[in-house]
VOGU-3710 file (C-alpha; in Angstrom, 3 decimals, decimal comma):
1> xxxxxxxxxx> 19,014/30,816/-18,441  18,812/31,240/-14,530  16,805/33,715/-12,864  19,799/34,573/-11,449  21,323/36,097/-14,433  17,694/36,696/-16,156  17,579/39,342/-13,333  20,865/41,112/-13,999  20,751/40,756/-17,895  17,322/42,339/-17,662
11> xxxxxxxxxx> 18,608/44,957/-15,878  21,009/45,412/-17,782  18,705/45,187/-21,234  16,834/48,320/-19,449  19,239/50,180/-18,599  21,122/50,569/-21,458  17,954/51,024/-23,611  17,137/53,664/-21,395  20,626/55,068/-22,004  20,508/54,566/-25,544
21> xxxxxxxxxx> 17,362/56,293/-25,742  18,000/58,701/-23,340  21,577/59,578/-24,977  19,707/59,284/-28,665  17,020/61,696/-27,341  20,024/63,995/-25,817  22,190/63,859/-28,438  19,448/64,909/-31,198  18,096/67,199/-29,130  21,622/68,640/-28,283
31> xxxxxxxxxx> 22,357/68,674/-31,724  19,210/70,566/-32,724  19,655/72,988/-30,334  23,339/73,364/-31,220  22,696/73,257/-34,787  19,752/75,908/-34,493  22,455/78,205/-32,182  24,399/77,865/-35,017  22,700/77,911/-37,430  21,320/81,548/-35,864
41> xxxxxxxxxx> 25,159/82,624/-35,445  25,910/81,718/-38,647  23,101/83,612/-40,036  23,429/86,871/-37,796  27,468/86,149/-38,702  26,197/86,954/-42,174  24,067/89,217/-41,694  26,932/91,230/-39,686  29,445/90,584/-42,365  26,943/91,540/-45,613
51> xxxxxxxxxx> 26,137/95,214/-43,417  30,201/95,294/-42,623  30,754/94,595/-46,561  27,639/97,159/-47,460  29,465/99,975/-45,171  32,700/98,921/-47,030  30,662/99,592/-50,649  29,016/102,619/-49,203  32,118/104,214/-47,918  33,655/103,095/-51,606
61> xxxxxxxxxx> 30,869/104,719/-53,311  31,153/107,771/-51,394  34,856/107,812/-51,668  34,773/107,692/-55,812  31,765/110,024/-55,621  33,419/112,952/-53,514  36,395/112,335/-55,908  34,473/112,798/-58,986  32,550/116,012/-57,681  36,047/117,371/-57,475
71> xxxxxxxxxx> 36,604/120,545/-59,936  39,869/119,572/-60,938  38,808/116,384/-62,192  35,864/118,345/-63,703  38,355/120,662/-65,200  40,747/117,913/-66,714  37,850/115,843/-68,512  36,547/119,316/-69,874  40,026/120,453/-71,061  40,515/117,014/-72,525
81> xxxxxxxxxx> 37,097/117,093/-74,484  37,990/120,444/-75,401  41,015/120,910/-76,361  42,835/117,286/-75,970  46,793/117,004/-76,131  47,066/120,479/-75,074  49,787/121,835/-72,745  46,611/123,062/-70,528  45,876/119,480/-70,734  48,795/118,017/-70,169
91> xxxxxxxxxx> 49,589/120,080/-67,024  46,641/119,279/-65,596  46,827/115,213/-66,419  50,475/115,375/-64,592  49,260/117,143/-61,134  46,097/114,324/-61,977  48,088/111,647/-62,218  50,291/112,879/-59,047  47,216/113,899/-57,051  45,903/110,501/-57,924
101> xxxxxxxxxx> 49,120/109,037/-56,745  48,512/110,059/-53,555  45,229/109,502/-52,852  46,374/105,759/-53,612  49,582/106,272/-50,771  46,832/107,296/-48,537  43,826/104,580/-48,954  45,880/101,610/-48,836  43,598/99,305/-50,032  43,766/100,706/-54,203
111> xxxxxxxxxx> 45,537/99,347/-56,730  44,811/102,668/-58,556  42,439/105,032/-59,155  41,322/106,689/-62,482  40,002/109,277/-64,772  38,226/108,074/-68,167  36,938/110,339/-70,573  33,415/110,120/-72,932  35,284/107,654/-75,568  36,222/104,908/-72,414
121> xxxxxxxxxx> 39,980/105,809/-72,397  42,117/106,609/-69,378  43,279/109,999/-68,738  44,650/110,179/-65,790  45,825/107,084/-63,490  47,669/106,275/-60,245  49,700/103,817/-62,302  50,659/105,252/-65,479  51,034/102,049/-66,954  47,230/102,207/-67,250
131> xxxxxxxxxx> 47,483/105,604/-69,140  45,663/105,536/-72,332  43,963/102,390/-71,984  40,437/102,033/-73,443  38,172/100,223/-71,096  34,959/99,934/-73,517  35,435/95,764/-72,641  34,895/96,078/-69,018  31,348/95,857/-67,578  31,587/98,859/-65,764
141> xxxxxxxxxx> 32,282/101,349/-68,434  28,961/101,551/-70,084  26,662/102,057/-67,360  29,332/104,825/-66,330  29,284/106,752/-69,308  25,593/106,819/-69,165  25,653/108,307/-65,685  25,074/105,624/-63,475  27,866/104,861/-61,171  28,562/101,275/-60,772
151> xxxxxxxxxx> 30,487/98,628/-59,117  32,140/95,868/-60,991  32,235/92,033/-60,546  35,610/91,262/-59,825  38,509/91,526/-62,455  41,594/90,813/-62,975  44,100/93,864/-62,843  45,206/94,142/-66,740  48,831/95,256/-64,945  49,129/93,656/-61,726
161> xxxxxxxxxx> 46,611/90,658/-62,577  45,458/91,263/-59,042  41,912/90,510/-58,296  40,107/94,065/-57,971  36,640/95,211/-58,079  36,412/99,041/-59,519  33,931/101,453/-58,061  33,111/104,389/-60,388  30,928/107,163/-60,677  30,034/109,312/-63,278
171> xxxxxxxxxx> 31,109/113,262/-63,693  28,894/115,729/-64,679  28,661/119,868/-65,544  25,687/121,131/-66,212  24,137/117,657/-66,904  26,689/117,314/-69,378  28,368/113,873/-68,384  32,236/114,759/-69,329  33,332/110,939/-67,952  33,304/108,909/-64,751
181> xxxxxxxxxx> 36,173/108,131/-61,994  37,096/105,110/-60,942  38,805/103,284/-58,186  40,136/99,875/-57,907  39,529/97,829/-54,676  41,766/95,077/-53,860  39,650/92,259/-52,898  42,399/90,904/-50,508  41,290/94,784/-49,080  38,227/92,934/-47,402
191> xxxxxxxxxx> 40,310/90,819/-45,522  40,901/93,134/-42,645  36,784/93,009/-41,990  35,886/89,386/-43,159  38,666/87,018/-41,460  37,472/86,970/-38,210  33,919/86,603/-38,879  34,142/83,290/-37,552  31,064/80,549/-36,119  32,361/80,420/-32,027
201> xxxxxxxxxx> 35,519/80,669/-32,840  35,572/77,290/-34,653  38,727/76,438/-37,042  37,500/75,428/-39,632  34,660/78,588/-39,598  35,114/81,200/-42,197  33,921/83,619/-44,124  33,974/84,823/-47,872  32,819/87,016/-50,444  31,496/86,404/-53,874
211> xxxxxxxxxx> 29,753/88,388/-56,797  26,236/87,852/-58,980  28,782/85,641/-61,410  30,022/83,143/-58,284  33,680/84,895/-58,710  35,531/84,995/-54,880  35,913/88,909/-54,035  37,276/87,670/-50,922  38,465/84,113/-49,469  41,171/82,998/-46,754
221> xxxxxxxxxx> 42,811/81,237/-49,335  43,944/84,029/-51,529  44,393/81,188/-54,164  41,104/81,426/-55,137  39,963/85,323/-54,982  39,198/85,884/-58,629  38,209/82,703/-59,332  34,854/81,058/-59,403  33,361/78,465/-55,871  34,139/75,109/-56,650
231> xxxxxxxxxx> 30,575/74,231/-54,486  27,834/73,998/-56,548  25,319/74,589/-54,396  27,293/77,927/-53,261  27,366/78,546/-57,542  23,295/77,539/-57,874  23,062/80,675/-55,810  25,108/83,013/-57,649  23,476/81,798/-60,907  20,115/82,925/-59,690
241> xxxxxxxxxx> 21,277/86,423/-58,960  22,804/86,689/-62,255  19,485/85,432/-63,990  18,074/88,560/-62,023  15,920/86,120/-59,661  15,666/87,212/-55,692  17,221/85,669/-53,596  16,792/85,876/-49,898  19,472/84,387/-47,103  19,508/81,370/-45,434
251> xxxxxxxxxx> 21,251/78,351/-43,819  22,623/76,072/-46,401  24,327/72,294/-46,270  26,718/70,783/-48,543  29,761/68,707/-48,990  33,060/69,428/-49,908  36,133/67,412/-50,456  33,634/64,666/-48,267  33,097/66,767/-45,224  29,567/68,142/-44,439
261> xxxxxxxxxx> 29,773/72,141/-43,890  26,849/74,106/-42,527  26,496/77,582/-44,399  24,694/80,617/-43,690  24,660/82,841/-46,786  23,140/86,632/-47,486  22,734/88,860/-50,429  24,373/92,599/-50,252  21,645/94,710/-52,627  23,416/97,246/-53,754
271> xxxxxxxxxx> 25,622/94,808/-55,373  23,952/91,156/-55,364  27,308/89,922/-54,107  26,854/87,386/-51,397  28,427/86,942/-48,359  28,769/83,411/-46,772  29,687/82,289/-43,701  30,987/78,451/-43,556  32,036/76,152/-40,530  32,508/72,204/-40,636
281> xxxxxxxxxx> 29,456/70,555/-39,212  31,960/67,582/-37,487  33,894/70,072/-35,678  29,952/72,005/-34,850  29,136/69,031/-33,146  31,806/68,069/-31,742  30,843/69,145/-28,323  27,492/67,493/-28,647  29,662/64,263/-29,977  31,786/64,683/-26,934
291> xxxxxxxxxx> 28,865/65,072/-24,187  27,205/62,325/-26,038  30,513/60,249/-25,867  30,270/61,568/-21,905  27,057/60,289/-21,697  27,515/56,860/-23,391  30,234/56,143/-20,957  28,320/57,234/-18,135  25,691/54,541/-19,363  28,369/51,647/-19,620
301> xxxxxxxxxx> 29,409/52,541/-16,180  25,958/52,699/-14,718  25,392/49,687/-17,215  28,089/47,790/-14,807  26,675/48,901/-11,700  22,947/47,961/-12,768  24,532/44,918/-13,281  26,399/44,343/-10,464  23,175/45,528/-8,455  21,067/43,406/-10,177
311> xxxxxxxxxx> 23,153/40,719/-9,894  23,149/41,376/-5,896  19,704/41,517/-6,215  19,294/38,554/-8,068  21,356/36,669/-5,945  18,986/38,102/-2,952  16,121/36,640/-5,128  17,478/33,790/-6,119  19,260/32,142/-2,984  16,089/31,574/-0,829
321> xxxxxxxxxx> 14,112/30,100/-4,154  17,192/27,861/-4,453  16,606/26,678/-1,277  13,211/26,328/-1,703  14,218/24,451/-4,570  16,362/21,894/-2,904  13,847/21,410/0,040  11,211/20,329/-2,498  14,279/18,139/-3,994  14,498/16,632/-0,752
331> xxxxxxxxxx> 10,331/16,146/-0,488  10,518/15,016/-4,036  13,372/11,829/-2,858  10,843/11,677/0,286  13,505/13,004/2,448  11,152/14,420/4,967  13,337/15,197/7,865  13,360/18,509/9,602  16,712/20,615/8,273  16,777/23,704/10,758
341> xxxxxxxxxx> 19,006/25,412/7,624  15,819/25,844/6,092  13,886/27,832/8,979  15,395/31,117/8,334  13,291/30,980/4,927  10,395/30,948/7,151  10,918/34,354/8,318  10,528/36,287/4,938  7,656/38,409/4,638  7,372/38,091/0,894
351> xxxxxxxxxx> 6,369/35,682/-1,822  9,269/33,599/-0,672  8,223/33,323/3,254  4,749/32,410/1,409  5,922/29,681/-0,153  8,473/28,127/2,317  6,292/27,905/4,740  3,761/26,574/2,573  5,991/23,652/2,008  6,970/23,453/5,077
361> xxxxxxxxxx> 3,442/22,639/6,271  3,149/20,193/3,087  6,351/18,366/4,670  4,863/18,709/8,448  1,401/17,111/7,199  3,859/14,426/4,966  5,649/13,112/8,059  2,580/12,843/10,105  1,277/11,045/6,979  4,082/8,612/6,567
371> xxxxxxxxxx> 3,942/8,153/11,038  0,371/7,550/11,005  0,642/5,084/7,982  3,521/3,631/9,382  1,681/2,799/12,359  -0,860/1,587/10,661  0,806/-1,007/8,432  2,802/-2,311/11,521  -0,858/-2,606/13,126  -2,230/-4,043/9,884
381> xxxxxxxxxx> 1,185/-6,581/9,690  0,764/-7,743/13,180  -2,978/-8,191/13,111  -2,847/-10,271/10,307  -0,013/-12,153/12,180  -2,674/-12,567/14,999  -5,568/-13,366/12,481  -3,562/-16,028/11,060  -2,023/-17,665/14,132  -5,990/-17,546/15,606
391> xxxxxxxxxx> -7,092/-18,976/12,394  -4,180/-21,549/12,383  -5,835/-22,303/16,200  -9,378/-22,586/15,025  -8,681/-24,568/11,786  -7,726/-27,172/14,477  -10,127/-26,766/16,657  -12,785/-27,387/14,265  -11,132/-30,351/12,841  -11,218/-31,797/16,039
401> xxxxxxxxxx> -14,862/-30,702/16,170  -15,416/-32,369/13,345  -13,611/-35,658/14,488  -15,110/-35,552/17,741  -18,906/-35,365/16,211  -18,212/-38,475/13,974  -17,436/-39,992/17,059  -20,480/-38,638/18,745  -22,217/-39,737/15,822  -21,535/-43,552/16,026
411> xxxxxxxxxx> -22,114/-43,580/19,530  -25,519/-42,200/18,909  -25,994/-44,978/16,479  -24,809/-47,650/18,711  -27,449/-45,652/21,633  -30,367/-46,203/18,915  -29,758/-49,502/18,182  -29,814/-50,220/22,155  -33,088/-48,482/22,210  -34,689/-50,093/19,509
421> xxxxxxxxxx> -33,625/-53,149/21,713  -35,088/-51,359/24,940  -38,466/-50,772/23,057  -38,657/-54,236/21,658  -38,167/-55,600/25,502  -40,867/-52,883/26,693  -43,382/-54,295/23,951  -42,992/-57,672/25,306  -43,316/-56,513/29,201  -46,661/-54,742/27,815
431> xxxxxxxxxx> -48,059/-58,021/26,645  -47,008/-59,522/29,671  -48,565/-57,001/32,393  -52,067/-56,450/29,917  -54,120/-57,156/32,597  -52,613/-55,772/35,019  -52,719/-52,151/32,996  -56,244/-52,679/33,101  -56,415/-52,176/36,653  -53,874/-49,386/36,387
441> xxxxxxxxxx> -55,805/-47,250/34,016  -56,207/-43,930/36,076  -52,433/-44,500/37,165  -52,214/-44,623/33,171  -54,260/-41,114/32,443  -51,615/-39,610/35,027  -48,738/-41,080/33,035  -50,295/-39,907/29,562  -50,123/-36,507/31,595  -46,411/-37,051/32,513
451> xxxxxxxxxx> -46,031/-38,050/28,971  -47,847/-34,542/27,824  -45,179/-32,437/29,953  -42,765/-34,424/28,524  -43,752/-33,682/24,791  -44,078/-29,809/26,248  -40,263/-30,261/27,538  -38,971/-31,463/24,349  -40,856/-28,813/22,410  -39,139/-26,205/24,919
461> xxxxxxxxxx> -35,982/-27,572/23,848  -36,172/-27,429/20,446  -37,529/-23,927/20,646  -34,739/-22,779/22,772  -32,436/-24,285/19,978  -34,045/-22,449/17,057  -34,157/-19,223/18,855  -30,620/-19,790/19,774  -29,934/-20,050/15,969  -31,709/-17,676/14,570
471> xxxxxxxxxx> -29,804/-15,234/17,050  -26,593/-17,143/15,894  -27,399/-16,479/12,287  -27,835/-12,688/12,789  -24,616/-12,152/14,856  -21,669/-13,870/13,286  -20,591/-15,742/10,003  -20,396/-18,924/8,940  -17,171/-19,498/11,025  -19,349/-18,645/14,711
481> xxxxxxxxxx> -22,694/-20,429/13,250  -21,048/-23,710/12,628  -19,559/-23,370/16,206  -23,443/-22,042/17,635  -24,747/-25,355/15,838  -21,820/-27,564/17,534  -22,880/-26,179/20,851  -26,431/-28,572/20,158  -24,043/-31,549/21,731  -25,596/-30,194/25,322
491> xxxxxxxxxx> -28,498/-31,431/24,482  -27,491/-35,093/24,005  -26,021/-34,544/27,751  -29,294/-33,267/28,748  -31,256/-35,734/27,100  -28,485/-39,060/28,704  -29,218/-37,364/31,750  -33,014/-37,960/31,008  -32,039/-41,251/30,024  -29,995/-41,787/33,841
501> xxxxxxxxxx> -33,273/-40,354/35,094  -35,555/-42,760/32,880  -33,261/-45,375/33,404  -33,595/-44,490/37,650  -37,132/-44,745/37,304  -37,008/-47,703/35,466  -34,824/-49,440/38,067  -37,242/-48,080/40,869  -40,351/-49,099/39,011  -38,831/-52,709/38,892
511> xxxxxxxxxx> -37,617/-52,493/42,356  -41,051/-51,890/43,335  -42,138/-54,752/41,192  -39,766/-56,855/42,175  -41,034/-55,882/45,735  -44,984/-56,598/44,987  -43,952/-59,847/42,954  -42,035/-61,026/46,479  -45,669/-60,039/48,365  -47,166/-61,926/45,935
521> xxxxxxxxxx> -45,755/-65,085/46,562  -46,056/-67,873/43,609  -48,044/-66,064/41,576  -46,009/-62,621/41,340  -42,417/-65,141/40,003  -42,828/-64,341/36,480  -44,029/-60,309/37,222  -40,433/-60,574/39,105  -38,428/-62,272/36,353  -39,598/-59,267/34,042
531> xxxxxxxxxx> -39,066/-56,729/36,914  -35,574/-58,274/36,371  -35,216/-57,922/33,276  -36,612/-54,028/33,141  -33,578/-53,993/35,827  -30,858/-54,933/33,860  -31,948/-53,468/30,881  -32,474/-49,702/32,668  -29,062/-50,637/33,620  -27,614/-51,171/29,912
541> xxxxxxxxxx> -29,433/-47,645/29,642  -27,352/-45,874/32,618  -24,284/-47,783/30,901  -24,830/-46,299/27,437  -26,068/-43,089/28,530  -23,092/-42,467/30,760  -20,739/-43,397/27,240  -22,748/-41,102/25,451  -21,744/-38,652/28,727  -18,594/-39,417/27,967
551> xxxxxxxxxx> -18,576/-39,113/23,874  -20,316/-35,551/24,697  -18,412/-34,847/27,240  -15,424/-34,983/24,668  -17,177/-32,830/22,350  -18,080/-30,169/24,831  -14,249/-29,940/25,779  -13,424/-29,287/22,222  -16,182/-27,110/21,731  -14,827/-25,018/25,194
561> xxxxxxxxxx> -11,493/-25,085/23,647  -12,950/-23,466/20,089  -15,159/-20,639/22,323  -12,352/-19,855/24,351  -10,743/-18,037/21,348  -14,824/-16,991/20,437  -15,733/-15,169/23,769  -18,845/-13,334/22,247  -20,069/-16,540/21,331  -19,547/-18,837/24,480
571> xxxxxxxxxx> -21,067/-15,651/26,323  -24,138/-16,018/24,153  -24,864/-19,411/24,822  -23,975/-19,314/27,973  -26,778/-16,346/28,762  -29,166/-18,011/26,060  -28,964/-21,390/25,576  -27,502/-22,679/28,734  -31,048/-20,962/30,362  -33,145/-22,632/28,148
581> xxxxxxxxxx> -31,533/-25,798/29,075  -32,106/-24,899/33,067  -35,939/-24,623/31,429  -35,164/-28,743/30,534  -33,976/-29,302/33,572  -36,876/-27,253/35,848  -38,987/-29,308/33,315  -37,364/-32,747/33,959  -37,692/-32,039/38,108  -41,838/-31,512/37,107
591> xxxxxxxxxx> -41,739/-34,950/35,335  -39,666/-37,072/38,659  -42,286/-35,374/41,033  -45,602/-36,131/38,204  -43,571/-39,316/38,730  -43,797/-39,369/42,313  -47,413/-38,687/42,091  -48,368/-41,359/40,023  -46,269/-43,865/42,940  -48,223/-42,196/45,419
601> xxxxxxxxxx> -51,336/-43,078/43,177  -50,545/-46,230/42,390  -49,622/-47,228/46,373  -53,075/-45,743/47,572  -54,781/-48,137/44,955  -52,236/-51,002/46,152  -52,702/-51,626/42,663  -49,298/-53,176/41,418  -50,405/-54,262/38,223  -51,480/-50,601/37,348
611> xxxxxxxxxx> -48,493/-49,484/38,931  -46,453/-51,432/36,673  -48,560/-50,828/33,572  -47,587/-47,351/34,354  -44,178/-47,957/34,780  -44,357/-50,009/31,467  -45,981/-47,675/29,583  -44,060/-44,701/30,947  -40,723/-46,716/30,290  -41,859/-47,507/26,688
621> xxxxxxxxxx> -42,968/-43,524/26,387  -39,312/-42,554/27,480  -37,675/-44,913/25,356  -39,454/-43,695/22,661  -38,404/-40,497/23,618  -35,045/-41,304/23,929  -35,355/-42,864/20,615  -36,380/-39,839/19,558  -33,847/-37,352/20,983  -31,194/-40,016/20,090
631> xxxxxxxxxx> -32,034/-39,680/16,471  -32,205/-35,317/17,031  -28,320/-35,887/17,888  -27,422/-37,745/15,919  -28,850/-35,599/13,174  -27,540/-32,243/15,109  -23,652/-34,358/15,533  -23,967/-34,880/11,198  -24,877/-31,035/10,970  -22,507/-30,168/13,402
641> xxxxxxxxxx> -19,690/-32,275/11,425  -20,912/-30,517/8,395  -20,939/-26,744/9,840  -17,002/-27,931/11,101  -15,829/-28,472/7,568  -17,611/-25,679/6,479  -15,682/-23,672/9,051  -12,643/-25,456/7,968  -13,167/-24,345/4,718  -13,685/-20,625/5,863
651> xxxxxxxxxx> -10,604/-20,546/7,872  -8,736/-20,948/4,721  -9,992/-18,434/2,901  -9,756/-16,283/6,141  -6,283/-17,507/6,154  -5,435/-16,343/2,664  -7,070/-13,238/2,965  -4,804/-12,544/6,361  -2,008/-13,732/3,780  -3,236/-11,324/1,498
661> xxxxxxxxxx> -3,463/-8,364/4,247  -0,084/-8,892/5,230  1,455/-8,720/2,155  -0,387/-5,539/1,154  1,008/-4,314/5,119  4,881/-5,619/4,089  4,599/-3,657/0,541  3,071/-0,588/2,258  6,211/-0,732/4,929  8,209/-1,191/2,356
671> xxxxxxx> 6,526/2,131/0,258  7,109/4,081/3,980  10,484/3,188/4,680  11,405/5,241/1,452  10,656/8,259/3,973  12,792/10,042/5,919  11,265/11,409/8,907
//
């Protein structure tokens, strides 16, 4: 069930237990209050009736007594004890009988009134159909005769078969009891005082009159006056008087022919009759049934209206939440886009304000999400675009780097074989000029120094290259070591320009010696045919070392081509490396003027041969050198080759990784473009 109509239906729930309660509480207490009211009325209606019906025995009493105090009556029962059947007698029984007669005309309520003598007969009656009678079988007569006056229970009439109740009293002369008088009472005669002793003037109230034996003295129904209550609780009453037990009024309940009556009963005690007062307990209540109706459909109408309220309430409730409920429908199908509709929720103060604006911040804080990681991905997807089409680049590069350094590599084989040559010829020109080293020896101890600064120049070199590593190492990965290492290919174009600068020597050293060999005439020929020689071969040098130029200079373009897309590095070298090279080069300059000096030295001494010892030995020095540095390159151009493939092989896995990335970007635009922002 809906809030919606969980609202009204509670509501509803409440209000009509708080009717039923309230109309269960009113009616009960209505109906105690009623039935104690009436219960009191019905009491003090009994009360009034039993001192109405005591005044009624009272004034009966005193009517038979004043009659039987009368001397005529006196008279007659004397004469008859006396002297019965007289004509004294019988005079007086006929003015009796007509006084008697009279008395009856005037009272009303008699059936008839009479005279009875010592021996229970009748003497002198109203009705002379009574004349003569013996009464010794009524109840009455005994308690007469022996001077106590009494009232009977009620009889039927022997003549008129008329209920009546007889009131006598006894006569007396001088203590002598001569008889008693009595009267008959009608008990319809109680009608005139007892039918409108009614409970608020209900219909169905009434009142009646019973004796000690449960006999009616008086009822509406005149049906049953002289007969005994059909109610049994009325009769458990009566039998208790006539068992001689007190009995005290009270309010009594019972059913008859299946309706409920409420009773109110008293006892008269000068006769134990009791007087009851009756009503219907329905038609008692039937005010309290009607406010209580009253009230019940007061309750169903306030019942509709609590409903119809709480319905308008719930719908006041409810509306907003449902909104609520379809905004977070929307966030839930990542609909994220800004419905104005659903600002107006932001303006309530309560619980639901609270929580629409709490979702609406979720939603703000979602879209700015989703933007930002939008963003992202498309930066992610077209970075890895950029990482692959770079790594595409460099996976060529470096096989060319690698292709390139083979080549560099057999060149530098071909360069060593050429110097093993070179060396061979040197070793030979050595032989050849033994003597004349002899005389060159001090132009020899400056060449061994020449030959020291050279050693310090290649141990420069290599020092600048390690310390360029080791920096390389620390910086980048594989990928920018292998192209630190390649960058080694300047110094084979460092060391063929010391070869072009050997080689320049060389050819100067054999120019000179071709020049002292011409001074010497006959005797300097063969010193010129090796001078010659020295020539050609220092130009076989220049040849090969400018092809080795060329092989590097190859390698350095495809190098340039791989740090154009590696700035960092090329900037590296070219601040590091490049200045250790100028070191080689400031160191090279040193080794052409030591050169120079040892020229000058050898010119002062006019000492060719030692010149060209020198020049020997220095040429065999540099070509071991270049021997050497030829076999450094070569072995740098094999680790260069290596590092390339190694790069090669890095690339790829760069290049599946940037695969990798932009898959994982494509899914993750994918995943956003679900939102709606």
């Amino acid at each position: 069930m809906s809030i919606k109509k969980k609202i009204p239906f509670l509501i509803a729930i409440i209000v009509i237990v708080l009717m039923v309660v309230t109309t269960i509480f009113i009616g009960n207490r209505s109906s105690s209050i009623i039935g104690n009211k009436t219960n009191t009325e019905i009491q003090q209606i009994c009360d009034r009736s039993a001192e109405t019906v005591s005044s009624i025995i009272e004034k009966e009493k005193l009517a038979v007594r004043i009659y039987s105090e009368k001397n005529v009556v006196r008279n007659l029962l004397k004469v008859n004890k006396d002297t019965p059947n007289s004509e004294d007698f019988n005079k007086q029984q006929q003015d009796m009988n007509l006084a008697l007669q009279d008395y009856v005309k005037e009272t009303k309520n008699l059936e008839h009134v009479f005279i009875v003598d010592t021996k229970g007969n009748i003497i002198a009656d109203s009705d002379k159909d009574y004349l003569g009678k013996n009464l010794n079988d009524r109840s009455y007569n005994k308690p007469s005769l022996e001077g106590k006056g009494s009232i009977s229970e009620v009889i039927m009439s022997k003549v008129t078969n008329n209920p009546i109740v007889v009131f006598t009293n006894t006569v007396k002369l001088n203590n002598e009891i001569l008889g008693y008088v009595g009267t008959a009472v009608y008990g319809s005669s109680f009608s005139k005082y007892l039918d409108k002793a009614k409970v608020s003037e209900f219909s169905s109230s009434y009142a009646f009159l019973m004796d000690y034996k449960g006999n009616m003295i008086y009822h509406p129904t005149k049906d049953k006056i002289g007969k005994i209550t059909e109610t049994p609780e009325i009769k458990a009453i009566a039998d208790k008087l006539n068992k001689g037990e007190t009995v005290k009024g009270s309010i009594l309940k019972y059913s008859f022919k299946n309706q409920d009556k409420i009773s109110g009963y008293q006892v008269i005690p000068e006769t134990n009759w009791v007087m009851v007062t009756t009503s219907d307990k329905s038609e008692v209540l039937k005010d309290v049934r009607g406010m209580t109706s009253i009230i019940i459909s007061i309750s169903i109408f306030l019942s509709i209206i609590a409903i119809g309220i709480g319905y308008g309430f719930s719908l006041r409730i409810t509306k907003p939440i449902v909104e609520i409920v379809n905004l977070i429908d929307k966030t839930a199908n990542l609909d994220l886009e800004n419905v104005e509709e659903f600002d107006k929720l932001y303006k309530y103060n309560d619980e639901v304000g609270i929580m629409a604006r709490s979702i609406g911040n979720m939603r703000k804080v979602l879209r700015e999400m989703v933007e930002n990681i939008t963003s992202a991905s498309a930066a992610i997807s077209s970075n890895a675009e950029l990482v692959d089409k770079l790594t595409i680049e460099l996976k060529s590069y470096a096989e060319k780097t690698a292709e390139e350094s083979e080549n560099l590599s057999a060149g530098m084989e071909e360069n060593a074989a050429t110097v093993e040559e070179v060396s061979a010829s040197s070793d030979e020109m050595g032989n050849a000029v033994q003597s004349m080293a002899e005389k060159a020896a001090g132009g020899s101890a400056n060449a061994n120094d020449i030959a020291g600064r050279a050693e310090r120049l290649k141990n420069a070199a290599f020092g600048s290259n390690k310390t360029a590593n080791e920096i390389y190492m620390s910086v980048k990965n594989d990928l920018e070591k292998a192209i630190e290492n390649s960058k080694s290919i300047e110094k084979i174009n460092l060391l063929s320009a010391d070869i072009l600068d050997i080689t320049e020597q060389t050819n100067l050293l054999a120019l000179n010696a071709s020049i002292e060999a011409a001074r010497a005439g006959e005797s300097g020929k063969g010193f010129a045919v090796v001078a010659d020689e020295v020539g050609k071969l220092a130009e076989e040098s220049a040849t090969t070392a400018n092809n080795i130029q060329n092989v590097v200079g190859q390698v350095v373009e495809a190098v340039q081509n791989l740090s154009n897309n590696s700035s960092k590095l090329l900037k590296f070298i070219n601040e590091t490396v490049l200045d250790d090279y100028s070191n080689l080069v400031k160191t090279g300059e040193e080794y052409n003027n030591d050169a120079e000096t040892v020229n000058n030295f050898m010119s002062d001494f006019s000492a060719v041969a030692e010149e060209l010892s020198s020049s020997i030995a220095g040429i065999t020095t540099a070509i071991g050198e270049v021997a050497n540095t030829v076999s450094d390159g070569a072995r740098g151009v094999t680790e260069i080759a290596s590092k390339a493939a190694g790069i090669n092989e890095k690339l790829g896995d760069i290049k599946s990784t940037s695969e990798d990335n932009k898959q994982s970007a494509d899914k993750l635009q994918q995943i956003v473009s679900k939102f709606k922002i």
